[in-house]
C-alpha positions, 0 to 999 in steps of 0.5 A: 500500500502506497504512503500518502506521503510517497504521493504528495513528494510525487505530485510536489515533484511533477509540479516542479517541473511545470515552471509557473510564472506567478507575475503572469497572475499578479498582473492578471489580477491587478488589471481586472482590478483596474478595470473593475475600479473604473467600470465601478466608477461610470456605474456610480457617475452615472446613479449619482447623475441619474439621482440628480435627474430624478430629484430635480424632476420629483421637486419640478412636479411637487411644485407645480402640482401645488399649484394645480392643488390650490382652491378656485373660484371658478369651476373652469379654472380648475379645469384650466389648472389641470390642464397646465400641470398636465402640459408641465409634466409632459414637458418636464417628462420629455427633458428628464427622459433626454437627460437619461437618455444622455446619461445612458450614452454616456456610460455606453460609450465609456464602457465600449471605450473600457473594453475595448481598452481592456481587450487590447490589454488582455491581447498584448499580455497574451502576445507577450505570454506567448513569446516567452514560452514559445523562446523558453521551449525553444532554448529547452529543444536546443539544449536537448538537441545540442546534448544528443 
């Protein structure tokens, strides 16, 4: 029977030989990283944008609907005020949903530019991953076959 300490010396040693170049990951982490942080960024640019857009609607609406909300002496005029608020808010609803609008292409084209960003990263980091083991086999086949 087989010792579980004759196996783990075993798979060390097979490890071992398998050279992993541990920067490959450090490096992979730190760009996910950063481009974790800046995606974070555009999304919290763009709620805090979009919060701002909301409020200033809501109190837009709370205003004129205190006007629309005031006693009249005629029954006309109340017809007259509804209809005012009704225009208002039609109004303040077509502004407030191009200014999302504007926030959405916004964070469209700075994601886009992200990823793009991040896909030319990812591609030169591979490139280079590449190279280095395509020259670090090579030099291993002419060691082995300068010793034949």
């Amino acid at each position: 029977m087989t010792n579980a300490n004759d196996f783990t010396k075993v798979m060390q040693d097979m490890m071992a030989k398998f050279p992993v170049d541990a920067s490959a990951f450090q490096n992979a982490f730190k760009s996910q990283a950063a481009f974790g942080e800046k995606l974070s960024k555009v999304a919290l640019e763009a709620a805090e944008k979009s919060t701002e857009i909301s409020s200033k609607w809501a109190k837009e609406t709370i205003a004129k609907l205190s006007g629309a909300a005031k006693a009249k002496v005629e029954p006309a005029d109340y017809t007259k005020a509804v209809t005012d608020f009704a225009t208002a808010s039609a109004e303040m609803a077509a502004e407030n949903m191009a200014a999302f609008a504007e926030v959405a292409k916004k964070v469209q084209m700075e994601t886009v530019e992200l990823l793009l960003a991040a896909g030319k990263d990812a591609s030169a980091e591979a490139s280079a991953a590449v190279k280095k083991a395509t020259d670090e086999v090579t030099a291993v086949a002419k060691k082995a076959a300068a010793a034949k």
